[in-house]
C-alpha positions as CSV (number, residue, x, y, z in Angstrom):
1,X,0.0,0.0,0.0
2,X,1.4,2.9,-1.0
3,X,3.0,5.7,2.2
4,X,0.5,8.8,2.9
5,X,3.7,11.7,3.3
6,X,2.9,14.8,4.9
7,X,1.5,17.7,2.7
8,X,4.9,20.0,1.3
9,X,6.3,22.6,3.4
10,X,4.5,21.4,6.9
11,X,7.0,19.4,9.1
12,X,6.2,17.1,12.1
13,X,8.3,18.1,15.4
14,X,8.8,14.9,17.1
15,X,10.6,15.5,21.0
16,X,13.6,13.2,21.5
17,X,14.8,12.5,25.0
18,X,18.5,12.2,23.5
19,X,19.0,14.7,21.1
20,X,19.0,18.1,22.7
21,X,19.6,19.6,19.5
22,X,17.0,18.6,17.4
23,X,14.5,21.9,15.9
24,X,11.3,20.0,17.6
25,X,13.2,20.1,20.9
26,X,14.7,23.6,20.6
27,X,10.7,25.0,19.6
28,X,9.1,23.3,22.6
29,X,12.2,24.6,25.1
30,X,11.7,28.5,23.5
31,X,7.5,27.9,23.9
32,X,8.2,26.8,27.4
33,X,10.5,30.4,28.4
34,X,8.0,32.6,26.4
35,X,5.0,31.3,28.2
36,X,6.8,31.7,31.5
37,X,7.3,35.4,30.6
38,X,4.7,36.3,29.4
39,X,2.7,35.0,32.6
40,X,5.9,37.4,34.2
41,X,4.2,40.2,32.7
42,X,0.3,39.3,33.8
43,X,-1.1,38.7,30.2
44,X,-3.4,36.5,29.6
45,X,-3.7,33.5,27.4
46,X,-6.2,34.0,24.1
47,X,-6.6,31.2,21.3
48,X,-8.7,32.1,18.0
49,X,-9.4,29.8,15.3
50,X,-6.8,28.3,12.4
51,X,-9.5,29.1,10.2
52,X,-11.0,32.6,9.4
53,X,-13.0,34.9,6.9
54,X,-10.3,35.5,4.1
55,X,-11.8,39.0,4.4
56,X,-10.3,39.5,7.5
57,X,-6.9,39.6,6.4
58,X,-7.4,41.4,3.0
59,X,-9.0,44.4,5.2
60,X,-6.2,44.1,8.2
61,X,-3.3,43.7,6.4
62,X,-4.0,45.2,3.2
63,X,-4.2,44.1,-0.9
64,X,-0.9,45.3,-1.3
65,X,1.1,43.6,1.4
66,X,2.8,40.3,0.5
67,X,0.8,38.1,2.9
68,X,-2.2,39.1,0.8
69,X,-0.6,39.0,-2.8
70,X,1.6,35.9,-2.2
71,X,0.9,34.1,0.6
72,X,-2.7,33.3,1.5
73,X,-3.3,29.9,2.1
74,X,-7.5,30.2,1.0
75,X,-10.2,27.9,-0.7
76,X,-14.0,27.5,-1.0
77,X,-15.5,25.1,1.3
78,X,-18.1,23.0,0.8
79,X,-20.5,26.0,0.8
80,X,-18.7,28.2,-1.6
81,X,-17.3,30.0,1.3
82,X,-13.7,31.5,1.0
83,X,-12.0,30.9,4.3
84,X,-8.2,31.0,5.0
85,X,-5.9,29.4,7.7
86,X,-4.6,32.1,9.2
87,X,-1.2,33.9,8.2
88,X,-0.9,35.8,11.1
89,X,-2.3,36.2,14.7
90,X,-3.8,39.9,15.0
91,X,-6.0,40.2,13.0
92,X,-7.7,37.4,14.7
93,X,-7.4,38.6,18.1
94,X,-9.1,42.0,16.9
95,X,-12.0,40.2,15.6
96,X,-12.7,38.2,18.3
97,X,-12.5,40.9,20.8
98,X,-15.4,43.0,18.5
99,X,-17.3,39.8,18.0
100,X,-17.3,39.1,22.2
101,X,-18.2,42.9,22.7
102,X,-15.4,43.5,24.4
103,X,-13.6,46.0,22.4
104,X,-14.1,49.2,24.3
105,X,-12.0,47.2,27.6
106,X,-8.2,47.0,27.5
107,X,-6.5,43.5,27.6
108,X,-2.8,42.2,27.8
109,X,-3.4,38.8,25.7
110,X,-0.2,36.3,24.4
111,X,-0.7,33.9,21.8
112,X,1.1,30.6,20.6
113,X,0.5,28.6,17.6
114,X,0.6,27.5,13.9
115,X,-0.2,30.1,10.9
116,X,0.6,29.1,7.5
117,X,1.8,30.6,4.5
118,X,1.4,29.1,0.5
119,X,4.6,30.2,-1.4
120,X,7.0,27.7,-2.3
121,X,9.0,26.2,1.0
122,X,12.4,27.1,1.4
123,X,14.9,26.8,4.2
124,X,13.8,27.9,7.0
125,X,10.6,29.1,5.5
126,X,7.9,26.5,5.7
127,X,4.4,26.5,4.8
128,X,2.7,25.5,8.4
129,X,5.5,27.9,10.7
130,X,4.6,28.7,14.6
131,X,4.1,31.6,16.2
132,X,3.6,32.9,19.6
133,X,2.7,37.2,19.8
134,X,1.2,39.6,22.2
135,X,-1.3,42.1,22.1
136,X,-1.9,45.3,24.6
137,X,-4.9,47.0,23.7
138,X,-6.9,49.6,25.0
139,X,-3.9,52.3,26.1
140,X,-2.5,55.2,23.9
141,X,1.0,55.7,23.0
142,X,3.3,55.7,25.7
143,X,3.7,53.3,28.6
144,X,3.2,50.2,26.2
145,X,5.7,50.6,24.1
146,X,8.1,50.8,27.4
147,X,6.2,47.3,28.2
148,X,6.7,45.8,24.4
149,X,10.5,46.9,24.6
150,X,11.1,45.5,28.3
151,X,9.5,42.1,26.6
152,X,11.8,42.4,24.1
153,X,14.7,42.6,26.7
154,X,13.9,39.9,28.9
155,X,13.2,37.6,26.1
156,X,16.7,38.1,24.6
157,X,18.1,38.0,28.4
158,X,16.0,34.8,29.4
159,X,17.0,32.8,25.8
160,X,20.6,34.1,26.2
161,X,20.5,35.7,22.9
162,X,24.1,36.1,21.3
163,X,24.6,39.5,20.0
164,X,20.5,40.9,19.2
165,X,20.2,44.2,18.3
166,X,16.7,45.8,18.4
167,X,15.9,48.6,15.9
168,X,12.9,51.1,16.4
169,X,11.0,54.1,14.1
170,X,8.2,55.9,14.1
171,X,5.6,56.4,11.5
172,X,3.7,59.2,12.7
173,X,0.2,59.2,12.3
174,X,-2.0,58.4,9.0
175,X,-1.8,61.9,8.0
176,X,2.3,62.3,8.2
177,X,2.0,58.6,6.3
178,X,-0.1,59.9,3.8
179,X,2.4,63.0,3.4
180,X,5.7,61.1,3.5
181,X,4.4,58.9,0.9
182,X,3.5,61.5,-1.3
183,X,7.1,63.1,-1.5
184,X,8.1,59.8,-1.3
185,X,6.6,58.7,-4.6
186,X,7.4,62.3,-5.7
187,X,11.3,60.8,-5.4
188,X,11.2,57.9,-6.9
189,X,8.5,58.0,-9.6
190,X,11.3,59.4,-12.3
191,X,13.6,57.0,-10.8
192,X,11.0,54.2,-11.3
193,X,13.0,52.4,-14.2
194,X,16.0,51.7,-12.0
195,X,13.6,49.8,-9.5
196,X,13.4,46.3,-9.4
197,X,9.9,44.8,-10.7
198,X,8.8,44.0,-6.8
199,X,9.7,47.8,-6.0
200,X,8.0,49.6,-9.2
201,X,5.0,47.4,-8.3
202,X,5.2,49.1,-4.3
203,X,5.4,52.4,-5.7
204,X,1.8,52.2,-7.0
205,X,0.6,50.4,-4.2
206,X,2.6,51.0,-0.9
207,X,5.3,52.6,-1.2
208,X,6.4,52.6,2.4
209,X,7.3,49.1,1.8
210,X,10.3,50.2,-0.5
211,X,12.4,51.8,2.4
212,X,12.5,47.8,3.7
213,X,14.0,46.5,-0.1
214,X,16.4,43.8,0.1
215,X,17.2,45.4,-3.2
216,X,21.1,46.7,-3.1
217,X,19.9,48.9,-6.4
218,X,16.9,50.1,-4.0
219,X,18.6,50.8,-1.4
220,X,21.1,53.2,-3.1
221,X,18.5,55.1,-4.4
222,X,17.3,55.6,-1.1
223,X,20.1,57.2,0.3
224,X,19.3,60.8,-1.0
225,X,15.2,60.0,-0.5
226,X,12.9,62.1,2.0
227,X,13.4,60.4,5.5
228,X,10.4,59.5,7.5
229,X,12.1,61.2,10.9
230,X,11.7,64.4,9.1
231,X,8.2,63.9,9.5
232,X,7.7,63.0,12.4
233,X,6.3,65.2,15.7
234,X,9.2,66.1,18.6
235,X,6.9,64.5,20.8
236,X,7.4,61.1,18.6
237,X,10.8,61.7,18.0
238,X,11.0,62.3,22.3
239,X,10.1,58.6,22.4
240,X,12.0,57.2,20.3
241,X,15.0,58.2,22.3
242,X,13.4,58.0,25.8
243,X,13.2,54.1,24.9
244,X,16.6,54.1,23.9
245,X,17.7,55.9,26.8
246,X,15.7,54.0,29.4
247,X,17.0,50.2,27.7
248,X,20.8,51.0,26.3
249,X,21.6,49.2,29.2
250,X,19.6,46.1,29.1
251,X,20.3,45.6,25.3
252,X,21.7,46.6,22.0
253,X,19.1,49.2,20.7
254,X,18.9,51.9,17.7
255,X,16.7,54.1,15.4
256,X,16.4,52.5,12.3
257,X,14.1,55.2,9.8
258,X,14.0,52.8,7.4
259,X,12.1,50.1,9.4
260,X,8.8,50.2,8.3
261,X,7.2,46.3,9.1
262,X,5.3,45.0,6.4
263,X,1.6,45.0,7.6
264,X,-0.4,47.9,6.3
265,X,-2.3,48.9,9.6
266,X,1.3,49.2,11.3
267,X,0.7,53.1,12.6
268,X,3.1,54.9,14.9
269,X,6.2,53.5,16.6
270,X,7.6,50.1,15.1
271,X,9.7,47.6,16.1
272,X,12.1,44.5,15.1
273,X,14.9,42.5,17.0
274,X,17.6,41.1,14.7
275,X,20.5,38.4,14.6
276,X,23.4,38.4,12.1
277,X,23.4,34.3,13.3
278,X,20.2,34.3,10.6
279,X,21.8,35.4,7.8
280,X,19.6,37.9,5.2
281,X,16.3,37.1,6.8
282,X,17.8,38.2,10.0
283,X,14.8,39.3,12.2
284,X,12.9,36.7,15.0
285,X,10.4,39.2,16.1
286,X,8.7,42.7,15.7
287,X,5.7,44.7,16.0
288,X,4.1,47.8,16.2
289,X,1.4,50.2,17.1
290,X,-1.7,50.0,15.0
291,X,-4.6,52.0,16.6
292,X,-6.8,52.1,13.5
293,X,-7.2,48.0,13.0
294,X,-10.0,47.7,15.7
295,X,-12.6,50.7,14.0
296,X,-11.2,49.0,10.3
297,X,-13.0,45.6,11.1
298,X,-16.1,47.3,12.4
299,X,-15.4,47.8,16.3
300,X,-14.8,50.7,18.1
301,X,-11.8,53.0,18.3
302,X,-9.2,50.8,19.9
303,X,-5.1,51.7,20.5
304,X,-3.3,49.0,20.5
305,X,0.5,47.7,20.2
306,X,1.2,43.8,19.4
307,X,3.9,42.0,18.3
308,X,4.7,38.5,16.6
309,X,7.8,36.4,17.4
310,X,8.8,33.3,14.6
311,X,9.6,30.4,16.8
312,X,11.5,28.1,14.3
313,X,14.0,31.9,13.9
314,X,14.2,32.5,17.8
315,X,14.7,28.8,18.5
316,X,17.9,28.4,16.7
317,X,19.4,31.9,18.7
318,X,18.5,30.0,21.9
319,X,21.5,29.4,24.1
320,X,19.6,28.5,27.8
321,X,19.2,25.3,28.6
322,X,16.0,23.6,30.2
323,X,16.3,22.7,33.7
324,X,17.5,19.8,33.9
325,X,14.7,17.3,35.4
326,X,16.5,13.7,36.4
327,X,15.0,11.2,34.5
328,X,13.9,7.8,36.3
329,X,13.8,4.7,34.1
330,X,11.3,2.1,35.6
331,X,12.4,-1.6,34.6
332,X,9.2,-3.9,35.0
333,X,11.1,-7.6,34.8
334,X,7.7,-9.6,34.5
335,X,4.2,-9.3,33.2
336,X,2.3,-10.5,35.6
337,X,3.6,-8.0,38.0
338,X,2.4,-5.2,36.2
339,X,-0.3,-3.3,37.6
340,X,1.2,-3.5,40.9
341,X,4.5,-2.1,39.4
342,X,1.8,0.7,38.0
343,X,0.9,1.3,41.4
344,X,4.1,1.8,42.7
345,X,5.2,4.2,39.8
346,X,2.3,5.8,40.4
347,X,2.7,6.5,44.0
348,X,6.6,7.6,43.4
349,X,5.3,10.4,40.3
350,X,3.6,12.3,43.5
351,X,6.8,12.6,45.3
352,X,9.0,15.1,43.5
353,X,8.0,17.6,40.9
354,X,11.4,17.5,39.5
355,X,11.8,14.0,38.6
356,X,10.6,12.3,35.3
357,X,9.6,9.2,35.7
358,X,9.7,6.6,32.2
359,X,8.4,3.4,32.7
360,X,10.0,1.4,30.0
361,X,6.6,-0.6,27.9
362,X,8.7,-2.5,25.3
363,X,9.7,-6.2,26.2
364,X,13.3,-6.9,26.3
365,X,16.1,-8.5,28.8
366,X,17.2,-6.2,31.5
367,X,20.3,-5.9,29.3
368,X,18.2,-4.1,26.6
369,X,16.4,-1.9,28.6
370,X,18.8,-0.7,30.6
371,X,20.7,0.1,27.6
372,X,17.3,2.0,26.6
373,X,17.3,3.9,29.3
374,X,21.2,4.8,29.4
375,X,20.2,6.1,25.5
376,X,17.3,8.0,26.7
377,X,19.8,9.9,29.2
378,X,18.1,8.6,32.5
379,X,19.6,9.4,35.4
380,X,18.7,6.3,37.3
381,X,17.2,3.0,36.7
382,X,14.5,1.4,38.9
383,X,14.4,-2.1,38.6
384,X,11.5,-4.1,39.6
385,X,11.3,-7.8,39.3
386,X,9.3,-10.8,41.4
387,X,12.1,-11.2,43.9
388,X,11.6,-7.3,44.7
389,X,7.7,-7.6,44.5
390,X,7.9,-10.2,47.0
391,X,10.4,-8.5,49.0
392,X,8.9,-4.7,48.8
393,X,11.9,-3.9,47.2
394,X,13.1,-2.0,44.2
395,X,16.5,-1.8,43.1
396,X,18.0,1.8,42.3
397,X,20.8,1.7,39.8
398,X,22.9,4.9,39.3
399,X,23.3,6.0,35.0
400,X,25.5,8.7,35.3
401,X,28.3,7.6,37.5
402,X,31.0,4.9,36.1
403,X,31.1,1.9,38.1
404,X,28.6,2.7,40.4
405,X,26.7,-0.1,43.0
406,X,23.1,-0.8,42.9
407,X,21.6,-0.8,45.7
408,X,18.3,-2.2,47.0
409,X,15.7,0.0,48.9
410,X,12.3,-0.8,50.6
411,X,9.5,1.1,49.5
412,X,9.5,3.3,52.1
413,X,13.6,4.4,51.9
414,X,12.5,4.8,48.1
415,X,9.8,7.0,49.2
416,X,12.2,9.2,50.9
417,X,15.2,9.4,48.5
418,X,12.5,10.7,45.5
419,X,12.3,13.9,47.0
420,X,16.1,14.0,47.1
421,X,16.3,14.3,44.0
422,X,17.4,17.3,42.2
């Protein structure tokens, strides 16, 4: 019969005990620290559907954005209806905040989970990727962004991030957009042949996304075009170096006026944290303020600031390690001993938060599965056979330490050397 293979571009992340390196490993570690944090900084927890409206995204992140172009993954259902799994997380959060009547409250919310994207899969660039953001709505400009740049910090402090650099702008408000774009298509427009074909095609349709280019061409051009921080209010520009002032300390930080972000209802101050370890696609997260989204999909007048962080790019920069639970390996030598064994495992899993215990369900010698268990980087073996049934008895064998006894224990000295365990 012939294999079923998973659809192209969407991986399967498969924990191994053993190999500490593996992406699937690495993912699940960085989820772990992120949800820790954000719980540091009282958000709370939101989850929308995989599946929305395509609507949704063409009126959030607007028909000329890439996502929209390029990289909707949409169909008709079995009702004709267009739907899409989701490319991104805000735009869902926004609509279900206006569908719960709840968008005149402010909210702290993280999110984690899969979005998907349908260009062709490349390294490091998948169709189904994974996401985790946060969202503050409901406060003007000011104390948030503080909040969204102290996340910033303690997630490159808590992953041990080699090196990040965080760059910020400002985009002033929708009339200075409207303005800057003006002169800035007043720049370029006689300069339009010298554009690559991705960057003539911005100038009709956003031309704020040609100040982000990965066009060399492009990018010389822009060195004599109108900058954006010319634009801008003092009390925007005040900001921008309060931040910078208030977090030089705590991380590597700088005004970039050519970060723009690539979502159209991106209004205000803007955000991204690079990593020359990722080569050209070099940032893991980044955000922004976009006050207007809320009133745009037919709620009420709603500040907000959110950001999104790519897990499979953060993972890779992480350098902390998980702490290190011990590992117990239960050895069950007979059958028909079973659910006592069970019992007994499950008595000792109560005993000490810290300790994994693994019992072994494959057949085998004792030979083989203590070999298992030395592969699956257990700490200790607990063997439990008839002898030791009959006795109340397990035997404790050491993993880690060459040439080391085993020793037999009662139930009740087992009991007490569990909680030893650290």
């Amino acid at each position: 019969m012939e294999k079923i293979n998973s659809l192209t571009g969407m991986l399967d992340l498969i924990s191994s005990k053993s190999e500490k390196s593996e992406l699937a490993n690495k993912i699940f570690l960085t989820e772990k620290y992120l949800k820790n944090i954000f719980q540091n900084y009282g958000m709370s927890e939101i989850r929308t559907p995989a599946l929305e409206d395509t609507n949704l995204f063409k009126r959030s992140v607007g028909d000329a954005s890439d996502i929209v172009n390029k990289e909707l993954y949409s169909f008709n259902d079995k009702n004709d209806k267009n739907i899409v799994l989701r490319p991104e997380g805000t735009a869902g959060v926004i609509r279900a905040i206006i569908q719960k009547k709840i968008d005149l409250e402010a909210h702290k919310f993280w999110y984690m989970g899969p979005m998907w994207r349908y260009e062709r899969p490349q390294k490091g660039r998948y169709r189904q990727f994974y996401q985790a953001g946060v969202e503050i709505l409901g406060h003007h400009e000011g104390l948030p962004e503080f909040e969204m740049i102290s996340l910033v910090c303690s997630i490159n402090q808590y992953l041990q991030i080699e090196k990040p650099l965080v760059k910020i702008n400002h985009l002033g408000d929708n009339k200075i957009k409207e303005l800057y774009c003006e002169d800035l298509v007043k720049y370029l427009s006689p300069l339009k042949s010298k554009l690559d074909e991705k960057d003539q095609n911005r100038l009709k349709k956003n031309p704020l996304r040609i100040l982000d280019s990965k066009s060399e061409t492009t990018q010389n051009i822009l060195k004599d075009a109108p900058k954006i921080n010319n634009y801008i209010s003092n009390s925007s520009k005040a900001l921008l170096d309060e931040i910078i002032k208030t977090f030089s300390s705590e991380c590597s930080i700088q005004i970039d006026s050519s970060l723009v972000r690539g979502l159209d209802y991106y209004t205000g101050f803007v955000f991204e944290a690079v990593s020359d370890d990722l080569g050209a696609q070099n940032a893991y997260l980044g955000g922004g303020r976009y006050d207007n989204l809320c009133s745009q999909l037919g709620g009420k007048n709603l500040p907000a600031i959110g950001m999104a962080i790519g897990l499979e790019r953060l993972s890779t920069l992480v350098n902390a390690e998980e702490a290190s639970n011990k590992l117990l390996s239960f050895i069950i030598l007979s059958e028909k001993i079973n659910p006592k064994a069970y019992k007994i495992a499950h008595d000792l899993r109560l005993l000490n938060e810290n300790v994994k215990i693994d019992i072994q369900l494959s057949e085998g010698s004792l030979k083989s599965k203590l070999r298992r268990a030395s592969k699956d980087n257990a700490d200790y073996a607990l063997i439990l056979g008839d002898q030791e049934l009959e006795s109340e008895t397990v035997i404790v064998k050491s993993l880690k330490e060459s040439n080391s006894e085993q020793k037999s224990m009662t139930i009740d000295e087992l009991n007490g050397f569990i909680p030893t365990i650290s």
